[in-house]
N, C-alpha and C positions, 0 to 999 in steps of 0.2 A: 250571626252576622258574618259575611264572608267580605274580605280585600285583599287587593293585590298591590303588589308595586311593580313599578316599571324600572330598570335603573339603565338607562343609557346615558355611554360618554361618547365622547367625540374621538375616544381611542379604537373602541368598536367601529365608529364607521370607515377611519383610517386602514384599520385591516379587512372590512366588507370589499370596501374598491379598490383598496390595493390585490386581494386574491379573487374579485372577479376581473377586472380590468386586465391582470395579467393569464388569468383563463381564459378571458376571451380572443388574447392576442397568441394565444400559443394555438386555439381552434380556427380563428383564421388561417394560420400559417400551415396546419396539418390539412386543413378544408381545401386551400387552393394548391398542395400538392407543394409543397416547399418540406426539405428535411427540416425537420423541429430540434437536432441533436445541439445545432447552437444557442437557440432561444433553453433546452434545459442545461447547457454547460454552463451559461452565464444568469440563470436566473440567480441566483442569490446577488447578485449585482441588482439586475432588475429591482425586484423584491426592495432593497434597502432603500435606492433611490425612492422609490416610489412611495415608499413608507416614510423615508426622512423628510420628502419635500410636501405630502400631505398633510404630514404632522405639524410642519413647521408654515402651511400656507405657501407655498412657495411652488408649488407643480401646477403648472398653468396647462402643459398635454401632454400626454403621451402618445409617439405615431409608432405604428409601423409602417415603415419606409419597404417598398422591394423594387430591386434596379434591375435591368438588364444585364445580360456578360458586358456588353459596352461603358454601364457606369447610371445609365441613361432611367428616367423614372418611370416604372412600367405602371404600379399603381402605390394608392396609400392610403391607411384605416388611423384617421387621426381619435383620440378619446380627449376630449377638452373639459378639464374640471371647471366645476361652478361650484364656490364655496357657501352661495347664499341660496341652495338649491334647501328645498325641505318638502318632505314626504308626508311628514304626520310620525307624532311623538315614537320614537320606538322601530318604525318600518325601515326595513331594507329590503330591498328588491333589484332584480336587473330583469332585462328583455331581450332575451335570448331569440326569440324570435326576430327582432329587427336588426340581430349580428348574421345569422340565418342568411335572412334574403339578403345583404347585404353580400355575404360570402358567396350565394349563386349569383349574383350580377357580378361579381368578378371573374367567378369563372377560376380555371385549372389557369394556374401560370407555368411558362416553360420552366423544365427543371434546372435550368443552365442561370437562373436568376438567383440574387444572391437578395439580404433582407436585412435590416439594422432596426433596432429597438432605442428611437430619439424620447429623450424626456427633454421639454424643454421646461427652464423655470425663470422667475422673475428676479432682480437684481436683490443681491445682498441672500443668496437661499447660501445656507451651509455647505461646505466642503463634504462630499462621497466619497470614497474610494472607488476607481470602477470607473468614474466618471469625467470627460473633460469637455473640451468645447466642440462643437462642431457645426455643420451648415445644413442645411435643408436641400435637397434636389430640388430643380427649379421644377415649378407643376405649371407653365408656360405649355398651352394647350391640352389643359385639363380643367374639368369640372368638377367642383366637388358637390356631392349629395350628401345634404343631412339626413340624419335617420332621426333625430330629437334625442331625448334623455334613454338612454339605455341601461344606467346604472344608475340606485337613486340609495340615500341614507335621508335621517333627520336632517344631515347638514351638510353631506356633500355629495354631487351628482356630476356623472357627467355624461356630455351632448357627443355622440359620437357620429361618423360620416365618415365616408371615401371618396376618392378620389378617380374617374374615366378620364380614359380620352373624352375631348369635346366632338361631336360629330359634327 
């Protein structure tokens, strides 16, 4: 007679989307031609955020933000978690093909663009280190395209899209 067990927790899928989520946002950023040397000097910031505020419910997105030399928002790759997302007992997955096309519709950004790594979280999330408050650039004639769930666990997924000009 042969069995198996399955044994998933909810700490597994914490660390599934937190090291694709932050994979994906470092492939965006080498993909359209931005230096990645800040995204890795600051990842262990990244990393902790992202891991405290999943663990604790409290990570509602994470964007990457990229501006112009002016200040001004050239584009932006939001991952927006959903806690009551579910795959089937056990499965982790992401969809690296719709970060892919996602990354050729943005296209090469000018080198002269600079890039900021926003986690936003809901009220009463724990104190970071690393972390403070800050504001969103205004996406005042911009579009944003959904791509759907791109990263999935038992119990946490998230819907990712970016952000065009409107034509």
């Amino acid at each position: 007679m042969a069995s198996s067990v399955t044994v998933y927790t909810y700490t597994h899928s914490v660390t599934y989307v937190t090291q694709k989520m932050l994979s994906s946002i470092k492939q965006i950023i080498l993909d359209i031609g931005l230096d990645p040397a800040k995204f890795a000097s600051d990842f262990n910031i990244y990393d902790v955020g992202v891991r405290t505020w999943l663990e604790s419910k409290h990570l509602k997105q994470a964007v990457l933000e990229v501006a112009s030399s002016s200040g001004s928002l050239v584009t932006r790759c939001d991952f927006t978690i959903d806690y009551c997302y579910s795959s089937g007992e056990g499965s982790m997955w992401v969809d690296t093909d719709a970060i892919k096309f996602a990354i050729k519709k943005l296209g090469v950004i000018p080198s002269t663009c600079t890039y900021r790594v926003i986690l936003s979280v809901s009220a009463g999330a724990p104190h970071v280190d690393g972390w403070s408050d800050c504001n969103f650039l205004s996406t005042d004639g911009f579009v944003k395209q959904n791509l759907g769930t791109t990263i999935g666990t038992n119990s946490i997924g998230t819907q990712a899209g970016y952000w065009r000009k409107a034509s």
